[in-house]
N, C-alpha and C positions, 0 to 999 in steps of 0.2 A: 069621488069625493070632491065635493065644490070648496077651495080655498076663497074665503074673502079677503085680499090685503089690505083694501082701505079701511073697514068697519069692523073686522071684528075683534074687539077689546080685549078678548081673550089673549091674541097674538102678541105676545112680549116684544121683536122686534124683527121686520122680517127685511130691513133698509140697512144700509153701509152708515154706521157713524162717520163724522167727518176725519176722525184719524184711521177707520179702515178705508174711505175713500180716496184718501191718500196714496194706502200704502196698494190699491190696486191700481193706483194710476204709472205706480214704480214698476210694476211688471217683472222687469227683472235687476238679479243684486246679488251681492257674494257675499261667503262666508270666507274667513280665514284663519284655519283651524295655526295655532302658533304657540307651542309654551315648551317645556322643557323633552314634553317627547318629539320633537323636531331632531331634539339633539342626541336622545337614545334609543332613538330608531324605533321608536315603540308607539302603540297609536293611545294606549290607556296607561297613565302612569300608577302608581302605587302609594303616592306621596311623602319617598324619602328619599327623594333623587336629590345632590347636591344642588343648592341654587348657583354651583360657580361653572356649573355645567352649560347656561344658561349665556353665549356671548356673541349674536350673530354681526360681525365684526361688517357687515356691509348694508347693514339692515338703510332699506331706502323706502319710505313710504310712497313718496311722488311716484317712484318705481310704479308700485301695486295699481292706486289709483290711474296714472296713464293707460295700465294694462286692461283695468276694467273699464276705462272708457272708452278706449279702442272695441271694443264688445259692443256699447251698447248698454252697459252696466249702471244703475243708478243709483246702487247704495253699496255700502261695505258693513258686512257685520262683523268684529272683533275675539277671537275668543280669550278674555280676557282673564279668564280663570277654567280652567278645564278641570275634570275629575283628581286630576290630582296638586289642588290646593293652589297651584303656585302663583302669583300674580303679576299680569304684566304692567302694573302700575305700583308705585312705591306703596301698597298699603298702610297705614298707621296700627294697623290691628293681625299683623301678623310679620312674622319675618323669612317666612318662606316666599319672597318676591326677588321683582327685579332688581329691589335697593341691596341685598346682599349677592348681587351678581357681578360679574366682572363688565358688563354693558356695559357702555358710555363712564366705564370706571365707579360703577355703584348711583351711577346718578339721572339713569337712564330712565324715561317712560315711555314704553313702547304705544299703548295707550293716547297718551298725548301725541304722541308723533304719528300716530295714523286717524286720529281724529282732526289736525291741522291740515294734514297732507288731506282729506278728504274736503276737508271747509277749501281749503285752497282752488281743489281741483273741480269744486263742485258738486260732488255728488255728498248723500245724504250718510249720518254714522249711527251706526248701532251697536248695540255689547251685547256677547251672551256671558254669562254669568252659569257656570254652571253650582243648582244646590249641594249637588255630593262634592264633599270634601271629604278626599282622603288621607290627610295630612293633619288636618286642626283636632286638636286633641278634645274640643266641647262638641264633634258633632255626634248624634245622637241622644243629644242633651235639651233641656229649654233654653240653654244658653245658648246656643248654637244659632235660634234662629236670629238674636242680638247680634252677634258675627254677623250672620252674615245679612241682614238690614244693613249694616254699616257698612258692611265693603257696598253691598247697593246705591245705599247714600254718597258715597264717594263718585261712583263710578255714573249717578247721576246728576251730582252738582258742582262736576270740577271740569268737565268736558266737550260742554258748548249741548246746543240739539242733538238730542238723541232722538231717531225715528223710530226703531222698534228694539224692546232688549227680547231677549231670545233664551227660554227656559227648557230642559230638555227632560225628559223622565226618570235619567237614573236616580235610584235610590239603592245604593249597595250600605256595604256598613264602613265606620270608619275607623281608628287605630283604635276606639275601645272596642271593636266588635258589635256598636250597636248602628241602627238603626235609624233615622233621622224623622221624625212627624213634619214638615213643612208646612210653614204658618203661610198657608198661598194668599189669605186677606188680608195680608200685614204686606206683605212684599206688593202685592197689588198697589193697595193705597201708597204705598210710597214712589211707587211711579205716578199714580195719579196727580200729587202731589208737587213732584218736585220735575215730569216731565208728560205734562198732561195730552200732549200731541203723541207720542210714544206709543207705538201697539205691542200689546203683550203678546206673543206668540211662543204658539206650540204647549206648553203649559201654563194656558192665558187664555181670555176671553174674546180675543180681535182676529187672531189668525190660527186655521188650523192644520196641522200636520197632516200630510196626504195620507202617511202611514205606511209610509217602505221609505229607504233613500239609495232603491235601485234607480229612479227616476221612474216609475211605470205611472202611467195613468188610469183616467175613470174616462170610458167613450161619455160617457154623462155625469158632468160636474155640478153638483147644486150649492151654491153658496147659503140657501134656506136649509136648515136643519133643526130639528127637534130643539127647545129649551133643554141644556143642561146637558147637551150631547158632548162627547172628548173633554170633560171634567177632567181637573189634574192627574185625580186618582186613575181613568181609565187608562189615560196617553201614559204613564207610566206605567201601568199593569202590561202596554203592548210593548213598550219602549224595548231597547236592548239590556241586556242583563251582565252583559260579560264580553269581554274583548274576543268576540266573535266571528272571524272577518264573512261566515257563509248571513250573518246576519245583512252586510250590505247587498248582497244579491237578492232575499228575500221580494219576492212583489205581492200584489195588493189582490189579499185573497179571493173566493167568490160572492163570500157572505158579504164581504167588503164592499165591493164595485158598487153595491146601489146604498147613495145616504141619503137621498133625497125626494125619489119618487112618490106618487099620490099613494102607492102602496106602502111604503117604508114609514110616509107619515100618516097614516092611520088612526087615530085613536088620539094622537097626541094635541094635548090644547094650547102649547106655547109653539112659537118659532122661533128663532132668531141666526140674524147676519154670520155665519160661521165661514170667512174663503180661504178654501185649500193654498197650499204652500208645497210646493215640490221639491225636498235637499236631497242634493246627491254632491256626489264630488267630480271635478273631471281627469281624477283619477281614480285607482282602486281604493286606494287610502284616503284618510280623512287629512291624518299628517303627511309630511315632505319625509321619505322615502328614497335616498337615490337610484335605487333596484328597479325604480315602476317610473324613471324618466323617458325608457320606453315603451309605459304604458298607457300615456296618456291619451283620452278619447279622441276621436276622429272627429274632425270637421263636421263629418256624415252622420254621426251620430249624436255629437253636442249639438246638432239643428236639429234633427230629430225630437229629440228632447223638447226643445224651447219651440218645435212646431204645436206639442201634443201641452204643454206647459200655458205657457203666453199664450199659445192659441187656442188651450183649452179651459176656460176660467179656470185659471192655476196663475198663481206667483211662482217664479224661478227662486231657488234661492241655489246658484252653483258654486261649493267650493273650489278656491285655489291655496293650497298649505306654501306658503313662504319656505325656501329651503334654509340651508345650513346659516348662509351668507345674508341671510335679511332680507330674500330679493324673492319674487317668483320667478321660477326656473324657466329658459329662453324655450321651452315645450311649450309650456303652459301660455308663454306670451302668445307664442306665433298660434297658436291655436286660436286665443280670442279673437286675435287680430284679423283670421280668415274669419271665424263666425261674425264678426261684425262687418267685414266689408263685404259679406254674403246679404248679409239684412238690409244695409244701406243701398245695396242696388236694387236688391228687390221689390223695397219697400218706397225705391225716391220718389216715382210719378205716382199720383193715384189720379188714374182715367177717371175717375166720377167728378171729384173736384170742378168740374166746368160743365159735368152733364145737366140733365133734366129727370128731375126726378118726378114720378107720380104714381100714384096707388089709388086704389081699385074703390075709395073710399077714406076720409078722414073725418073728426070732429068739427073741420069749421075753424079751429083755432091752432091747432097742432100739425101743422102742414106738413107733407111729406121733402121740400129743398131745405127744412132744417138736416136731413140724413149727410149734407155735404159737409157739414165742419165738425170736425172731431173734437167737440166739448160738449158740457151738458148745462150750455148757456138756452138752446132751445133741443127739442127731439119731438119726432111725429108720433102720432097717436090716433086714433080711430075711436068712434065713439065706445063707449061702456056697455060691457055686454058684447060684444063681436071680436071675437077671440079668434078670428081666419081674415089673415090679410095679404095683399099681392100689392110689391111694390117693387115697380120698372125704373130702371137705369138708363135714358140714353144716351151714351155717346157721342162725343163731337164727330168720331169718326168710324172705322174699323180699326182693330186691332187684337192682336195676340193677347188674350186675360188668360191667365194661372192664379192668379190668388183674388178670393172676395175676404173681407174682413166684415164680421157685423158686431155690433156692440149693442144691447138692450140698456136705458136710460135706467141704470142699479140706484139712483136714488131716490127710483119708483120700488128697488125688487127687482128680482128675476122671475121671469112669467113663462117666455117660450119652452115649452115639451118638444116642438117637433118643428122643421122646415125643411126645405127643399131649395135649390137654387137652379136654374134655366139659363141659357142663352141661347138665343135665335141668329138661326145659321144663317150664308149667304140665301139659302134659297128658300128662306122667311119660315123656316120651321122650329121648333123652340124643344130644347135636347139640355136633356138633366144632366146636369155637371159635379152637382153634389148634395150630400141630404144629411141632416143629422138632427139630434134631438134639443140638448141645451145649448144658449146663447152665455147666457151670463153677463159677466163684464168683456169678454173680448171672445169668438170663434172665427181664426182660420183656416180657411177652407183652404188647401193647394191643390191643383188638378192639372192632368194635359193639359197644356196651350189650346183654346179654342178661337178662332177667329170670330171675331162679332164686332157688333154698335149698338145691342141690345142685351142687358140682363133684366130676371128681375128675380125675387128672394118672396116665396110664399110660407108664409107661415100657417103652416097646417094644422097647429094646435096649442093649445097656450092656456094657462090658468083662468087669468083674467086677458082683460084683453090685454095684448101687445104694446109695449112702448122704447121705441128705439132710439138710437142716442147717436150713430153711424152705420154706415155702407163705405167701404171702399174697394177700388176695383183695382189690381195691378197687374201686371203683364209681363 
């Protein structure tokens, strides 16, 4: 099947708007699951827990944020209302929050204080908002979705930039037994509205759900997918149902693994920009748990993760649950702390930066030494029509390479199927080091140290032709 991405009008949208272009340039960012089941040990409430239950006497946002920026971390998203009703910001439209809690003496917003502590710190904030409320007495009602517009509208125009709010699929019933219809066009527009930079995600049109939150991935990640593919209704048909803990182990079935291939889109006349999003927690739990303080994941395996994640056009999104005290637990610190100072070394020199780039063939105008800087001010390109291309790296010197990184120019699309990568040994012979199929927004590659002053990165198959955005080489 011949894809055309420039010409054919059919195609709804097959390019990153400028607020998903954004949110893949964040790569990775936390959740922090936090509300009254922190304090009753429970991961799903039921929505009649006392709100004086509700008093983390040490709550330090600077805390959180330092933690996530020692990581590596570029945004924080909030859960600011979870399944069972209760709100970490003074609502007007309800009295199950933090205003009738003992926090800061009734006067508390947890909300505010982790949206400053973020402005402060720098990195970017987001809210989830979750629709099922099991506590408000109108949901399953049409009034229901007037609620909850307004906690929306709050939680969008009282709290500075928001980068993306974060909608999840349950839909259980609530204190009457029923059901709830979710006005998903109303909630939409009012983010457009009042936070037009904002990516809707997960049950939204900008980011989508991998579809497990064991952390598993796709060997092949297509950010192009089908028009009208993971619609509200389907992401909550797959969602979780029930406070289930074998649910977070679940991974990403067989039928699952391919959304994107020439076989998968067959048939279909639209496409459009859909990039996966990775949640998991780096613990068992979503909530703070003191039982699973010695559970929390391994250096070795939170890299893992974010190798197959970040390096596989995938967004990280990794939970850390704030414990009793307000604080994330010194586990959870020291863990970010080794994955970030793991990344930062590995990642400081990029050998290419001062190389010599050239390829086997370009257009004339889109030269191959744009591949040195990591923006998408310029990127190389070969002419139209010529979908096989070989571009060499050389080195100032020899040295020890373990990691290539390559990035395709996404505000062209995603094009590359298939490549390969090489480096030529001391005794001038050229030995595959690594091979894979999609590029995306970011693929890295890690492999034994091989010693060279020569790579190069063949693109063995691709849509259209080829257009890339970065190469970086590290060691």
């Amino acid at each position: 099947m011949y894809i055309n991405y420039e010409y054919d009008k059919n195609l709804v949208k097959c390019c990153p708007s400028p607020r998903q272009l954004i949110i893949e340039q964040m790569e990775f960012y936390a959740f922090a699951h936090f509300t009254v089941n922190t304090f009753t040990d429970m991961e799903w409430g039921d929505g009649t827990e006392p709100e004086s239950i509700f008093n983390p006497t040490e709550l330090n946002a600077d805390q959180w944020v330092d933690a996530l920026k020692a990581a590596g971390i570029q945004g924080l998203i909030l859960t600011c209302k979870h399944h069972d009703g209760f709100c970490l910001w003074p609502s007007a439209y309800t009295e199950h929050s933090v205003k009738n809690s003992p926090f800061r003496n009734g006067a508390g917003d947890v909300v505010r204080e982790v949206a400053d502590a973020c402005s402060r710190g720098g990195i970017k904030f987001g809210v989830y908002l979750s629709p099922w409320d099991r506590n408000c007495r109108l949901y399953g009602t049409d009034e229901y979705n007037d609620y909850f517009c307004n906690q929306l509208t709050e939680l969008l125009t009282q709290y500075g930039d928001i980068f993306t709010v974060w909608f999840d699929g349950a839909c259980g019933e609530g204190p009457n037994g029923k059901k709830q219809v979710y006005d998903w066009a109303r909630y939409y527009a009012l983010i457009r509205k009042f936070q037009p930079d904002a990516c809707i995600a997960v049950c939204g049109p900008d980011v989508r759900w991998c579809g497990n939150e064991a952390g598993d991935t796709r060997p092949s990640e297509w950010s192009v997918l089908p028009t009208g593919f993971a619609a509200p209704d389907a992401v909550a048909e797959n969602s979780q149902k029930s406070d289930d803990t074998s649910f977070r182990e679940k991974k990403i079935g067989e039928m699952e693994r391919d959304l994107g291939s020439r076989e998968f889109l067959q048939g279909n006349t639209g496409l459009n920009w859909r990039p996966a999003e990775t949640d998991t927690s780096i613990r068992p739990g979503w909530f703070y748990h003191a039982h699973e303080d010695d559970k929390v994941r391994s250096t070795e395996t939170l890299l893992d993760i974010w190798y197959r994640t970040v390096g596989g056009n995938s967004k990280l999104l990794l939970n850390i649950p704030p414990d009793r005290r307000g604080l994330f637990h010194e586990a959870d610190v020291q863990r970010l702390r080794e994955m970030g100072e793991y990344i930062r070394k590995t990642f400081a020199v990029n050998l290419a930066e001062t190389a010599v780039f050239t390829a086997d063939h370009d257009d004339g105008y889109h030269l191959p030494d744009a591949l040195a800087a990591d923006n998408y001010d310029a990127y190389y390109k070969p002419f139209d029509g010529d979908n096989t291309v070989t571009v060499t790296i050389k080195l100032n010197s020899m040295a020890d390479v373990s990691h290539v990184v390559i990035k395709e120019h996404i505000p062209m699309s995603q094009r590359v199927e298939k490549y390969t990568i090489e480096a030529q040994l001391e005794n001038g012979e050229w030995k595959q080091i690594a091979s894979g199929t999609t590029i995306g927004y970011k693929k890295i590659e890690h492999f034994t140290s091989v010693h060279t002053d020569s790579v190069r990165i063949n693109i063995v198959d691709s849509r259209v032709c080829p257009i890339l955005s970065f190469i970086g080489i590290y060691g």
